[in-house]
N, CA, C and O atoms as a MOPAC input file, in Angstrom:
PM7 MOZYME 1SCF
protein

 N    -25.86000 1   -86.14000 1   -33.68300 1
 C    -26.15100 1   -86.63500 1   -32.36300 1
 C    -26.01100 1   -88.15100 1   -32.40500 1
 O    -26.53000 1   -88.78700 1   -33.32200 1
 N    -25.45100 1   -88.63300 1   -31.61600 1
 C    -25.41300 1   -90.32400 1   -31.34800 1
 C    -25.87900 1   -90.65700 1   -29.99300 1
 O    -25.62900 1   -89.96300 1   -29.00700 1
 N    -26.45100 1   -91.56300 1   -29.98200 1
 C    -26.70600 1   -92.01200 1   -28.43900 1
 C    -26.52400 1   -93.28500 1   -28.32600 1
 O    -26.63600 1   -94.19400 1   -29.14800 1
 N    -26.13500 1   -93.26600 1   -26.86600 1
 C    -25.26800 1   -94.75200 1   -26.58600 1
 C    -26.34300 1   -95.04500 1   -25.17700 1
 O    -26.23700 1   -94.36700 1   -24.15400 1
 N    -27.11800 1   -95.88900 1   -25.29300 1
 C    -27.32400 1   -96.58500 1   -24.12800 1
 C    -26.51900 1   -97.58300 1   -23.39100 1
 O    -26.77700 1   -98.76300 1   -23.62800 1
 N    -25.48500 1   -97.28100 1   -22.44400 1
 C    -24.77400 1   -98.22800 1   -21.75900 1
 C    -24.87400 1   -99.17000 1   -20.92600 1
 O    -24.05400 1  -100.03200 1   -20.61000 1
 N    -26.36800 1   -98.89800 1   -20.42400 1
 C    -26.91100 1   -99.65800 1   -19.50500 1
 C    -28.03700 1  -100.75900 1   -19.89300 1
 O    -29.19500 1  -100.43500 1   -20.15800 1
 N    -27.59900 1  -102.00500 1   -19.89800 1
 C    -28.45400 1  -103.15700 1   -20.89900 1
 C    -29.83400 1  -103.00400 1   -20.16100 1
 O    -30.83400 1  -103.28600 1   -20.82100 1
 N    -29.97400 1  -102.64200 1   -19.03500 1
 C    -31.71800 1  -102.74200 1   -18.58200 1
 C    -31.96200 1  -101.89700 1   -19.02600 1
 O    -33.03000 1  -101.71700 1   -18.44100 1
 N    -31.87000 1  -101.06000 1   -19.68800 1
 C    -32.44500 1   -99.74700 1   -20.43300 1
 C    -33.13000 1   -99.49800 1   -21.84800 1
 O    -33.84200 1   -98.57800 1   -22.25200 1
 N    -32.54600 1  -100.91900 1   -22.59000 1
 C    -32.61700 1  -101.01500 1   -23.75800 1
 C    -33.78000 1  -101.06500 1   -23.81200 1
 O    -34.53800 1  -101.30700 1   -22.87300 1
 N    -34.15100 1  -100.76800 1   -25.27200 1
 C    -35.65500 1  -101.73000 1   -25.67300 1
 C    -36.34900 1  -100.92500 1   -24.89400 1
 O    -37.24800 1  -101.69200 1   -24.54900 1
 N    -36.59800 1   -99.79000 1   -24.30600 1
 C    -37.40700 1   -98.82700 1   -23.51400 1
 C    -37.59000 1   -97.12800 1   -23.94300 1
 O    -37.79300 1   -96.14700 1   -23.22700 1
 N    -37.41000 1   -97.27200 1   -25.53400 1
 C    -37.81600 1   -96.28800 1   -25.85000 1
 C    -36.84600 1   -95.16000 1   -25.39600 1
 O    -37.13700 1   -94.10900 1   -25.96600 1
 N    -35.68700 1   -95.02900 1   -24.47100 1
 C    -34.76500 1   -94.31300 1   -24.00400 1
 C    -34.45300 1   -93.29800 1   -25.57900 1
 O    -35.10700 1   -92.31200 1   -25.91700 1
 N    -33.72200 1   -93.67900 1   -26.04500 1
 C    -33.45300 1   -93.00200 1   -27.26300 1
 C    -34.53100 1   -92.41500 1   -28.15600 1
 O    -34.27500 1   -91.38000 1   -28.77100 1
 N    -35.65500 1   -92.96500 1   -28.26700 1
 C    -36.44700 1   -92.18600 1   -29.13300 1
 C    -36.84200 1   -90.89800 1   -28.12900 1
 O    -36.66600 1   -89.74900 1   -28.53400 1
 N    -37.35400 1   -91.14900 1   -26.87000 1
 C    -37.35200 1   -89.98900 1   -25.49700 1
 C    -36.04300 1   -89.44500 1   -25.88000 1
 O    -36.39500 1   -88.91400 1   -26.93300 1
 N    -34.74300 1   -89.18300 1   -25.78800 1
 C    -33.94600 1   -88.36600 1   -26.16700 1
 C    -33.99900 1   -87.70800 1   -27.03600 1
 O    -33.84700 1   -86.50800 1   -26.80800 1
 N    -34.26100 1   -88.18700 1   -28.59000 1
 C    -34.53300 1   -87.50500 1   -30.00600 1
 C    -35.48300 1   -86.64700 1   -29.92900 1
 O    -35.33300 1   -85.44700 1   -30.15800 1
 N    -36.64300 1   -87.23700 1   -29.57000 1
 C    -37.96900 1   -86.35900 1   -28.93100 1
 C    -37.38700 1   -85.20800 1   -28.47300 1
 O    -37.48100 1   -84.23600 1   -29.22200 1
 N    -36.84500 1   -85.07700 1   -27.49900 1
 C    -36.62600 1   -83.59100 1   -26.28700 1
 C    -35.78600 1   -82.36400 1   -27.11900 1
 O    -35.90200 1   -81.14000 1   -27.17800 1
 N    -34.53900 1   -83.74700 1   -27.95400 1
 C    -33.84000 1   -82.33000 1   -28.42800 1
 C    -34.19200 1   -81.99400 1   -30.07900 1
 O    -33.45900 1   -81.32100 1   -30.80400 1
 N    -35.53600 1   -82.64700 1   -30.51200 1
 C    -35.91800 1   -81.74800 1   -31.86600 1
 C    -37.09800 1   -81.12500 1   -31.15300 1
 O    -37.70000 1   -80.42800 1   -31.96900 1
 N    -37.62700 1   -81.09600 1   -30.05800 1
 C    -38.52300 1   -80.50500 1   -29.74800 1
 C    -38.01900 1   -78.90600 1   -29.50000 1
 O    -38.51500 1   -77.91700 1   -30.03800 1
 N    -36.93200 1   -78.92700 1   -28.56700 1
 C    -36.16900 1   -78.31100 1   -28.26600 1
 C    -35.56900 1   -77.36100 1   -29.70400 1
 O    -35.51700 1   -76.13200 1   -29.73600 1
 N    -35.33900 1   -77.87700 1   -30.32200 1
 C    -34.97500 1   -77.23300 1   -31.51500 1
 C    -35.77400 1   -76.21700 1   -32.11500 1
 O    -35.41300 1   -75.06900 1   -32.37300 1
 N    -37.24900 1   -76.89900 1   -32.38000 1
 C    -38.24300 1   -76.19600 1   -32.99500 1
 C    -39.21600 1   -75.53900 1   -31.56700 1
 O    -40.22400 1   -75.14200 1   -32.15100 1
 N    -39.33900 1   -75.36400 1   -30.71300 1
 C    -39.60500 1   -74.56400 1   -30.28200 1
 C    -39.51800 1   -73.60000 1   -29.36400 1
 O    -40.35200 1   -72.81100 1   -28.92000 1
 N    -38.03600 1   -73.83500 1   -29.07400 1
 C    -37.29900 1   -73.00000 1   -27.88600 1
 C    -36.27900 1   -72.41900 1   -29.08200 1
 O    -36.20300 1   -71.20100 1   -29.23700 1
 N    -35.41400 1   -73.42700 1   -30.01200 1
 C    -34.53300 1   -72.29500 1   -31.08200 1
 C    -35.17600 1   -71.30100 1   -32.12700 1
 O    -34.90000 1   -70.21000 1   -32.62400 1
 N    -36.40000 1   -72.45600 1   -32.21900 1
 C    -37.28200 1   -71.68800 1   -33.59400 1
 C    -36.62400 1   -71.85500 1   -34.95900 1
 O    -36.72900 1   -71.09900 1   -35.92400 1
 N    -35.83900 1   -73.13100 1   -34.84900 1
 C    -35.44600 1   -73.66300 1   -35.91300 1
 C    -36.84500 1   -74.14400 1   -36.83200 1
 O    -37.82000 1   -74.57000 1   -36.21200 1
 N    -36.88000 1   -74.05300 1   -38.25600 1
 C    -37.56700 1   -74.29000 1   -39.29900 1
 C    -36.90700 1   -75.63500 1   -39.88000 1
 O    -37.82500 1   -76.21400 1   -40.46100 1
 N    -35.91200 1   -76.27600 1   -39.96800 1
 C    -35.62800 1   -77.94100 1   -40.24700 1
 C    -34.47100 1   -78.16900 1   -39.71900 1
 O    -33.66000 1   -77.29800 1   -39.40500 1
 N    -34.29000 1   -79.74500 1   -39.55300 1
 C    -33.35800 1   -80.68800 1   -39.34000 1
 C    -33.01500 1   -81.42400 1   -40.64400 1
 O    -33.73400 1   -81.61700 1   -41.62400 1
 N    -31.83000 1   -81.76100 1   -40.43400 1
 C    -30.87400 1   -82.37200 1   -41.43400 1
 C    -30.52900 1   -83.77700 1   -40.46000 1
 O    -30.46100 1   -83.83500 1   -39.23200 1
 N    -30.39300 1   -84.57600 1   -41.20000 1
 C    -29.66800 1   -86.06100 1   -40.68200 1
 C    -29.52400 1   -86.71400 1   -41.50400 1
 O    -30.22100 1   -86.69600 1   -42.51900 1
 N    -28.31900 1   -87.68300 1   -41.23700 1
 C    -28.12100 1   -89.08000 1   -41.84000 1
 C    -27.83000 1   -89.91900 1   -40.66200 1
 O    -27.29800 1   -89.64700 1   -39.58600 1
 N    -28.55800 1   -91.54700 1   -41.38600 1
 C    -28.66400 1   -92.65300 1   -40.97500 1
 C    -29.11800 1   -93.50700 1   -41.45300 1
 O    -30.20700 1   -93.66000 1   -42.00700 1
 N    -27.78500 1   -94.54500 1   -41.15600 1
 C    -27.63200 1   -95.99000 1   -41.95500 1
 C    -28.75000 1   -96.71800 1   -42.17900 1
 O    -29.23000 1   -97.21900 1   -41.16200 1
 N    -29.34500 1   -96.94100 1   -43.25600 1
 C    -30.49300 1   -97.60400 1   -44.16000 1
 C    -30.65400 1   -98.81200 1   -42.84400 1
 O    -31.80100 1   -98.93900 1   -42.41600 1
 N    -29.68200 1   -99.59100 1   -42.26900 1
 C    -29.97600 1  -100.86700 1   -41.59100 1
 C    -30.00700 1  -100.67000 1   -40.35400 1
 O    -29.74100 1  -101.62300 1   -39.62200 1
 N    -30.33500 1   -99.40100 1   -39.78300 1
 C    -29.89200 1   -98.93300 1   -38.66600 1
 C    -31.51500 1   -99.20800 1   -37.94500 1
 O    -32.48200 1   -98.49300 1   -38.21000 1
 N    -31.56100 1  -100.51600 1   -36.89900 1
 C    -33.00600 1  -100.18600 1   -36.03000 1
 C    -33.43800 1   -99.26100 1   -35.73500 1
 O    -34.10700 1   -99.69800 1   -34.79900 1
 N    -33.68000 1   -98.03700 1   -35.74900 1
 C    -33.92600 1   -97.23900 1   -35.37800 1
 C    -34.95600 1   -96.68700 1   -36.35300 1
 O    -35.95800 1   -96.05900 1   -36.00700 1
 N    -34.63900 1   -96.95900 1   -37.51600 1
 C    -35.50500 1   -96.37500 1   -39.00000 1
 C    -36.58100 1   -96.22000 1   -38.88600 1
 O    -37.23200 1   -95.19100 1   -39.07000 1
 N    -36.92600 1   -97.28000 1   -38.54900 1
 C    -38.57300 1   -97.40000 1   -38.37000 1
 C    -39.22400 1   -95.98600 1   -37.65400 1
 O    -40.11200 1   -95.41200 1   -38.28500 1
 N    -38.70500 1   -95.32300 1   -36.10200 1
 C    -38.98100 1   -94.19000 1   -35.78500 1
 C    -38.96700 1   -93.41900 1   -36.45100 1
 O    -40.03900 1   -92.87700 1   -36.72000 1
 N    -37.37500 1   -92.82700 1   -37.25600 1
 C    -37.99000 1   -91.97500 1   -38.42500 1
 C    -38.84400 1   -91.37400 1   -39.26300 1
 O    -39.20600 1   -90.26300 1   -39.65200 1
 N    -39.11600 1   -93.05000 1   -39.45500 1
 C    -40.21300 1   -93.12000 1   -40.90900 1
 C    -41.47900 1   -92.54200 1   -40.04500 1
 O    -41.84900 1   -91.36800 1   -40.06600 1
 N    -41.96100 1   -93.40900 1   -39.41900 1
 C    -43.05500 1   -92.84400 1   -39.02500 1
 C    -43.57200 1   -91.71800 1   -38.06500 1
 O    -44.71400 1   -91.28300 1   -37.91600 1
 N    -42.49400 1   -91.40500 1   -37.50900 1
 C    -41.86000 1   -89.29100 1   -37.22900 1
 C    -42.13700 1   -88.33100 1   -38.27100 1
 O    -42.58900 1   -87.19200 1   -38.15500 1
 N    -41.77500 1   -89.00700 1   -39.37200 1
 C    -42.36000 1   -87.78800 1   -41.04500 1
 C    -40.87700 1   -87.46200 1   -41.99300 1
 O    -40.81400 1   -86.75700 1   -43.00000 1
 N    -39.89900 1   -88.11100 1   -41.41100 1
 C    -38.58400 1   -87.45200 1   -41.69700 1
 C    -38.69100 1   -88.30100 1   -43.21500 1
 O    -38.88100 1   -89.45700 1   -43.59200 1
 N    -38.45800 1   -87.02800 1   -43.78300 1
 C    -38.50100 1   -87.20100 1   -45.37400 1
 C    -36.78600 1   -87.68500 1   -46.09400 1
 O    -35.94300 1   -86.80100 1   -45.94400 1
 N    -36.40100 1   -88.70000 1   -46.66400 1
 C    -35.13400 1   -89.35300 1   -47.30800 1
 C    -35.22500 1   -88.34100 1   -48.42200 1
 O    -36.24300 1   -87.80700 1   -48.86200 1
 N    -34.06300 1   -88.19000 1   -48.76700 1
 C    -33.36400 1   -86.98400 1   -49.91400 1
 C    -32.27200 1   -88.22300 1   -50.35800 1
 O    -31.23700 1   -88.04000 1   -50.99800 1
 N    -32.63100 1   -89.15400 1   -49.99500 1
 C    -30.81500 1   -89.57000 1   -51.33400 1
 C    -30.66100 1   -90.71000 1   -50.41700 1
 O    -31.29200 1   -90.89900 1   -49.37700 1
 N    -29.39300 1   -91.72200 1   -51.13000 1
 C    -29.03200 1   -92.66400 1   -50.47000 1
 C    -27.45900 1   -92.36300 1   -50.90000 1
 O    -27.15000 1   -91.85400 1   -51.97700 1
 N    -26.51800 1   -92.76500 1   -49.87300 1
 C    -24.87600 1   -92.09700 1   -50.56000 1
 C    -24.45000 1   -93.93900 1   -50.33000 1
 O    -24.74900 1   -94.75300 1   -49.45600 1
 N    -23.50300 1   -94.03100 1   -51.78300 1
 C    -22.85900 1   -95.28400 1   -51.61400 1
 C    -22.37100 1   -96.24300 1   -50.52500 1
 O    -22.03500 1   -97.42400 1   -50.61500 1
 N    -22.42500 1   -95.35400 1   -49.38800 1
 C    -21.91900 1   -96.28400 1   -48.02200 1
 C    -23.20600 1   -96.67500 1   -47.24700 1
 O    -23.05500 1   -97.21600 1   -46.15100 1
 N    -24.35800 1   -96.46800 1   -47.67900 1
 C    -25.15500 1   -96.94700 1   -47.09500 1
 C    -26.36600 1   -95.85100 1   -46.09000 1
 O    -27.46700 1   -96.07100 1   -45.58600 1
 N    -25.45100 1   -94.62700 1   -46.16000 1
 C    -26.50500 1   -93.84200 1   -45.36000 1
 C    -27.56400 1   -92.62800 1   -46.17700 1
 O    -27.39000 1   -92.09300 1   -47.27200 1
 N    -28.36200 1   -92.50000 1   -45.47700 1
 C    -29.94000 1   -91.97000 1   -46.03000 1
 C    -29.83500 1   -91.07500 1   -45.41700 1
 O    -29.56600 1   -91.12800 1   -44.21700 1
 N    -30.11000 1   -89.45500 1   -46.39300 1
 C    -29.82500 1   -87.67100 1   -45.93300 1
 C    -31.65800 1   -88.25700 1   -45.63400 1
 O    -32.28300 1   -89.13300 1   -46.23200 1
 N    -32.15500 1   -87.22900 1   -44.32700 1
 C    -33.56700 1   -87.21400 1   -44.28600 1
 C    -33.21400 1   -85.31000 1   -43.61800 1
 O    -32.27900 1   -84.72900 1   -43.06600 1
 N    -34.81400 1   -84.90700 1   -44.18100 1
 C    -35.06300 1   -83.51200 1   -43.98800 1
 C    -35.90900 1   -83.58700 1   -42.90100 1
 O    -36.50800 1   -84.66200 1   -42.89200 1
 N    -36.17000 1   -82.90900 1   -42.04400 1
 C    -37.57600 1   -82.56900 1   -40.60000 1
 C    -37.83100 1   -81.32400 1   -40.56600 1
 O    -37.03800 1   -80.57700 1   -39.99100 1
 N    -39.33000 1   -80.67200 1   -41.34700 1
 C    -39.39700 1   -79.42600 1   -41.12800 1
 C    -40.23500 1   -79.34900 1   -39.91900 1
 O    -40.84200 1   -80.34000 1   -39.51200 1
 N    -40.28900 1   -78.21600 1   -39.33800 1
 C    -41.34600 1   -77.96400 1   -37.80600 1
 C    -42.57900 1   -78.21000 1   -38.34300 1
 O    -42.95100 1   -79.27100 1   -37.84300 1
 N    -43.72300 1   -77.64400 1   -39.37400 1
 C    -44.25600 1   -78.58300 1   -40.29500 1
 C    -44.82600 1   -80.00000 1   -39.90100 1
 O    -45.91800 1   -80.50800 1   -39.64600 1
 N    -43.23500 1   -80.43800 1   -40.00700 1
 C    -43.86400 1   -82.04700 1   -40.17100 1
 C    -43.69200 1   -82.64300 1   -38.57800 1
 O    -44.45200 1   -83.52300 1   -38.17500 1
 N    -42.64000 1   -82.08600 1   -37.73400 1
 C    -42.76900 1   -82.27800 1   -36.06700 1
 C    -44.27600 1   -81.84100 1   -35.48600 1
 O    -44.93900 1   -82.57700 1   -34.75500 1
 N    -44.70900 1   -80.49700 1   -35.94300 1
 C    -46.02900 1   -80.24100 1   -35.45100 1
 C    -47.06500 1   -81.44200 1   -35.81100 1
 O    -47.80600 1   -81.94400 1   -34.96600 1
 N    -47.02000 1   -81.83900 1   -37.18500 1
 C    -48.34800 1   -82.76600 1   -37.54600 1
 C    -47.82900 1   -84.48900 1   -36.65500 1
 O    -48.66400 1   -85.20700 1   -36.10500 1
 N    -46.86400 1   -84.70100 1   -36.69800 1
 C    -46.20300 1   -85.92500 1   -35.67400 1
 C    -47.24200 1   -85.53700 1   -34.35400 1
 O    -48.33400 1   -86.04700 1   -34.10200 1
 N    -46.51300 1   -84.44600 1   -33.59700 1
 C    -46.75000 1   -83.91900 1   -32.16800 1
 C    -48.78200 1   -84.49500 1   -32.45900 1
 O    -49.37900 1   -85.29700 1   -31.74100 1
 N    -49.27900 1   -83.87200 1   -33.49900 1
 C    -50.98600 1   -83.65600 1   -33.24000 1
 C    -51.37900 1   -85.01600 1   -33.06400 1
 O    -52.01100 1   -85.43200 1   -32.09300 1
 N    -50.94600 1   -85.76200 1   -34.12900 1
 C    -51.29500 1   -87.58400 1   -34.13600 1
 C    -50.92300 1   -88.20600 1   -33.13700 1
 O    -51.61400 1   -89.09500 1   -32.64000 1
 N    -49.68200 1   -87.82300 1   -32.63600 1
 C    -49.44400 1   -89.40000 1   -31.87700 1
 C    -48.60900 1   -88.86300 1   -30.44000 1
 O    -47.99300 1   -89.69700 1   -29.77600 1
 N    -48.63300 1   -87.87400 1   -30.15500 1
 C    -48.49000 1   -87.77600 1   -29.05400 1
 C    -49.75900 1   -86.67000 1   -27.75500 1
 O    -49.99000 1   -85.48600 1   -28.00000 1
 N    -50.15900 1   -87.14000 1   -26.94300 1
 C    -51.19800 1   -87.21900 1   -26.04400 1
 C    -50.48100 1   -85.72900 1   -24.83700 1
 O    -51.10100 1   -85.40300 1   -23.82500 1

């Protein structure tokens, strides 16, 4: 998945993490998927959400990008803490 915010008043408003949100939510409890797979670039702003989402790093590959695992697991204990 990539997301492109095209619209500069948009930025900086959480738009994209609200996207990521809907469609791993979507994943784990409308597919009943049990994990997510991703990569993304070590320098990539965005990391920070990750990290503190639960998404676990498996490796770093010579070009710079980081495999992370998301089991439902670790979306459920996210969902209990920090979202209202």
């Amino acid at each position: 998945m990539h997301i492109f915010i095209g619209e500069v008043q948009f930025w900086g408003k959480n738009r994209g993490w609200d996207a990521c949100y809907q469609a791993i939510e979507y994943a784990f409890d409308t597919m009943q998927l049990n994990q997510l797979a991703m990569e993304m670039h070590k320098n990539n702003p965005g990391i920070g959400g990750v990290q503190k989402m639960g998404w676990h790093p498996r490796g770093e590959r010579e070009n710079g990008f980081v495999d992370y695992l998301f089991t439902k697991a670790d979306f459920d204990n996210y969902r209990q803490l920090y979202i209202k």
